[in-house]
N, C-alpha and C positions, 0 to 999 in steps of 0.2 A: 216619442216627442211629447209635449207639455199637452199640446191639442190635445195627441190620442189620450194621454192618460185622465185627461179633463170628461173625452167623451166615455171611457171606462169606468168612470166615476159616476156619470151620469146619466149613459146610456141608458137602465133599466129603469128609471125615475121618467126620462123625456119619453120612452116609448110607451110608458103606462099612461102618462099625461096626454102623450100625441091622442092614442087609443079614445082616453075618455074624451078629449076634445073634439073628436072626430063624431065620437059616437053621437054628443051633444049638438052639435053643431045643428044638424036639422030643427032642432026647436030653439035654436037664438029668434029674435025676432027684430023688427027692424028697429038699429039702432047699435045693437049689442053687438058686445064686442070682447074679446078676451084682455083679463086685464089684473095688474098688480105680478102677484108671482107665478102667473099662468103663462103673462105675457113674457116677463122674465126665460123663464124656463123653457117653454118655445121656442128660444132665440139663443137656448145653450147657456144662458147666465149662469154661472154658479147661485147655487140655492144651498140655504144654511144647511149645514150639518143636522141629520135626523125630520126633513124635509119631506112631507109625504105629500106626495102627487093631488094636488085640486084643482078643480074647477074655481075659478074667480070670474066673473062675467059683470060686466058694467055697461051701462048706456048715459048718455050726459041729455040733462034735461033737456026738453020735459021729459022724455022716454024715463022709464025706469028699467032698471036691474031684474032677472027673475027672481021668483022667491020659489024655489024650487028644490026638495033634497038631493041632498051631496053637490049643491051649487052657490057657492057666496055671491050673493048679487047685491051689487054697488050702483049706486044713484048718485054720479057725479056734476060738478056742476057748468053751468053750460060753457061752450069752450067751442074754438074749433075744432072739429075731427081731425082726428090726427092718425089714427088708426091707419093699418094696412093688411092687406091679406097675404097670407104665407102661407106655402102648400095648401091653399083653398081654405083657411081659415084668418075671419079679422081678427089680428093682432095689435094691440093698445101699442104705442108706438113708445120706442123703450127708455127713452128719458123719460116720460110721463110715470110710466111701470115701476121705474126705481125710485121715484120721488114718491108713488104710491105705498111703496112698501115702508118704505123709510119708517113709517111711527112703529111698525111693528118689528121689525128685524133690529139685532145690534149693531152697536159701530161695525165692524171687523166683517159683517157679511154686508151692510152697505157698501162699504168699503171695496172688497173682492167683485161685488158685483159692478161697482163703476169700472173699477182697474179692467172689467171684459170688455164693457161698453167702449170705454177710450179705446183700447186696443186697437192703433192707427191700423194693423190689417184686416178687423175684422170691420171695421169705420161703421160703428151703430150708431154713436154719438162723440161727442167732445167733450173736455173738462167745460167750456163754454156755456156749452148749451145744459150741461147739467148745473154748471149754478144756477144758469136765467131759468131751468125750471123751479130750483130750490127758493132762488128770492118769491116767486108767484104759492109757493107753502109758506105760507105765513107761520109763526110758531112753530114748524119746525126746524129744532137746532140739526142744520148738518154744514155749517161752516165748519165745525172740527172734520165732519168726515171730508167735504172736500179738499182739505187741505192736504189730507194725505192720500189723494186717490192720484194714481202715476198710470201712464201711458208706457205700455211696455213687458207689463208682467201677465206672462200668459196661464197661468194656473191658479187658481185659489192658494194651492201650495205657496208660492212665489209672493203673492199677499202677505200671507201668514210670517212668514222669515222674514217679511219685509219689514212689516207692522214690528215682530219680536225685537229686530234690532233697534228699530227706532225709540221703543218702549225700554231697551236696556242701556238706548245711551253709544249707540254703536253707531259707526259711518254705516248710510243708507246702501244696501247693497246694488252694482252696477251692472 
């Protein structure tokens, strides 16, 4: 099925990831929380092609981020918590997560990763609630990607042919 081949895909990436976040996880400190494509990937999002397993670790003022090797830590700004824990780790909650990535990913993996988030059966978020986080990103442009992010398509594959035909002019596939 679309799942299994999603988690064959991604299987060896989220168990290196689980792994370092596990091992990490006794020195978060209070506040901190996993976040951006840690939180993504956690959560089984598809993460772009040639994606290597990190640590992303954030806290929202005052707290700060660590600064610590082989750990990107983020100093966001202050907000309610929205965080959650998942198999014993806080996870950045994942409309936040893909709005985080957003400056740095391309259209086409923003993209794939909302299309998981919608995904009515795996219900992480809504097309909704990923605008109402994007309009709260100021300057950044992802009304393009919202417009093409569909509730429905269960693989990154399924994205990708999606996006293709759309890009060639073709009826959107159903």
């Amino acid at each position: 099925t679309a799942a299994e081949i999603r988690l064959d895909r991604y299987a060896p990436h989220l168990r290196e990831l689980r792994l370092l976040a596990e091992r990490y996880a006794p020195r978060l400190r209070a506040g901190q929380f996993y976040s951006h494509d840690t939180a993504l990937a956690l959560r089984e999002v598809p993460t772009p092609d040639g994606w290597v397993p990190t640590l992303h670790v954030s806290a929202y003022r005052p707290h700060s981020g660590p600064a610590a090797r082989g750990v990107t830590g983020h100093r966001l700004q202050a907000r309610t918590l929205a965080w959650r824990v998942i198999d014993g780790l806080p996870v950045e909650d994942p409309v936040r997560a893909w709005a985080q990535v957003s400056g740095r990913w391309c259209e086409d993996d923003l993209i794939a990763a909302a299309d998981s988030l919608v995904l009515r059966k795996r219900g992480l978020a809504t097309i909704e609630e990923l605008r109402a986080e994007a309009s709260l990103m100021r300057g950044r442009a992802l009304d393009g990607v919202l417009g093409l992010v569909r509730d429905g398509a269960e693989s990154f594959r399924e994205t990708t042919l999606r996006l293709a035909c759309h890009r060639a002019g073709l009826p959107e596939p159903i």
